[in-house]
C-alpha positions as CSV (number, residue, x, y, z in Angstrom):
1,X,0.0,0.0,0.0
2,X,2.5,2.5,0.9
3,X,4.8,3.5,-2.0
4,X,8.6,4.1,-2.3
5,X,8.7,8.3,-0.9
6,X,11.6,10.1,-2.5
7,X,14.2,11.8,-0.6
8,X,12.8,14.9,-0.5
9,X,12.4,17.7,2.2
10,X,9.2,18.8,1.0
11,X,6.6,17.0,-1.2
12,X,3.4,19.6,-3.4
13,X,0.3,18.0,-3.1
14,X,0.6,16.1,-6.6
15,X,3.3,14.3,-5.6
16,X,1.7,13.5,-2.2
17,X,-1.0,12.6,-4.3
18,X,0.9,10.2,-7.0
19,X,2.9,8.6,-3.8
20,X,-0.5,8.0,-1.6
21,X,-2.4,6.9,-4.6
22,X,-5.1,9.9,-3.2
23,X,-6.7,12.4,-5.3
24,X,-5.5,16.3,-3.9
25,X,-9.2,16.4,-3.1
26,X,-8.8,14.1,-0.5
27,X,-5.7,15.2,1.2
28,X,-7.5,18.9,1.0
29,X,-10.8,17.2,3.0
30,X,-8.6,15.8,5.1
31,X,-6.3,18.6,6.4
32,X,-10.4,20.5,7.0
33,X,-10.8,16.8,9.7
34,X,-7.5,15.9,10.8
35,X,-5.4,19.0,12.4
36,X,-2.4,17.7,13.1
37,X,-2.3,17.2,9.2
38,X,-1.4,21.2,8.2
39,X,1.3,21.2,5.3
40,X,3.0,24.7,5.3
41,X,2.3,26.5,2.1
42,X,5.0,28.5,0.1
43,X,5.0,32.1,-0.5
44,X,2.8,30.9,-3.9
45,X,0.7,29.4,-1.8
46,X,1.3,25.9,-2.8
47,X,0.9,23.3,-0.4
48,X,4.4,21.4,1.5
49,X,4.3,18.3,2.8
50,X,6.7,16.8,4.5
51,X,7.6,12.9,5.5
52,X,6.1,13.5,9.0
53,X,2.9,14.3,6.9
54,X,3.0,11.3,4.9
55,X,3.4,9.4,7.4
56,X,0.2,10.4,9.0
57,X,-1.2,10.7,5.5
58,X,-0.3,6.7,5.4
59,X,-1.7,6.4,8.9
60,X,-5.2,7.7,7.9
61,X,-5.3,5.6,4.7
62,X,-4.9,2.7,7.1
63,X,-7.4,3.5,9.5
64,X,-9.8,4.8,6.9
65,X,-9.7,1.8,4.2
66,X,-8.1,-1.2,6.0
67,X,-9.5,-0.7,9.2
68,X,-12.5,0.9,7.8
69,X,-13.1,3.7,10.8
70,X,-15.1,6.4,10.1
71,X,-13.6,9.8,9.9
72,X,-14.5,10.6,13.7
73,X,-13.2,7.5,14.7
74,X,-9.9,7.5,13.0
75,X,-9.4,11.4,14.8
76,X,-9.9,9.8,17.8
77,X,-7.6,7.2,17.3
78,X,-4.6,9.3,16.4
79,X,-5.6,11.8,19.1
80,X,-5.5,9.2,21.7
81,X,-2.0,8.2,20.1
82,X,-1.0,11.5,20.0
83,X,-1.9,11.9,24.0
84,X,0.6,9.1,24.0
85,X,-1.4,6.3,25.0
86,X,-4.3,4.4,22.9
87,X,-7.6,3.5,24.3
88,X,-6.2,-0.1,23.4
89,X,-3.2,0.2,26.0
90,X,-5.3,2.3,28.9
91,X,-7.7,-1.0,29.1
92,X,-4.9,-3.3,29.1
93,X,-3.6,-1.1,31.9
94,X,-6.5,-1.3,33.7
95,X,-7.6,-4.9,33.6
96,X,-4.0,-5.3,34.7
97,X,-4.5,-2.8,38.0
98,X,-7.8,-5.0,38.3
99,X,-5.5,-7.9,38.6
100,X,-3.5,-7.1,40.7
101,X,-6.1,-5.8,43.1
102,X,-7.9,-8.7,43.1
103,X,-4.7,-11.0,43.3
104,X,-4.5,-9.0,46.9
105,X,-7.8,-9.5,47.7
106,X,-7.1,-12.9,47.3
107,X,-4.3,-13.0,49.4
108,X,-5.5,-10.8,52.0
109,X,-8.2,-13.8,52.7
């Protein structure tokens, strides 16, 4: 799915495009839902992306086809990663806490 990215600093939004196998459209709706996805423009007013915004251009693509999330879904998801920690690991965390509480429970009888 993800194709070879050049070794560029900055990427216009057609070559995003041809790499991402998007139409511009769609990176363009997507900067409106997803803030952290916010190319820079030039003094032309082109749009410049850069690998950290392919990457979470890739990451979207994921979570939006594979994963089929909706849009609101997918925000979450990468807020929550962005908070540093997914819903995914906070329940892991706290069925573990659970654990251990009743392991002491346990014990204490």
């Amino acid at each position: 799915m993800e194709a070879e990215v050049p070794d560029k600093i900055y990427f216009k939004i057609g070559e995003v495009a041809k790499i991402t196998s998007l139409k511009p459209s769609v990176l363009r709706y997507w900067e409106s839902e997803f803030s952290a996805l916010n190319p820079a423009k030039s003094w032309s007013g082109q749009r410049m992306y850069n690998k950290k915004h392919l990457d979470l251009i890739f990451e979207i693509k994921r979570l939006l086809y594979l994963e089929k999330m909706t849009i609101e879904g997918a925000r979450k998801k990468l807020e929550n990663r962005r908070k540093g920690e997914d819903a995914e690991e906070r329940l892991s965390r706290v069925l573990a806490e659970v654990r251990d509480e009743l392991g002491r429970l346990r014990d204490s009888l």
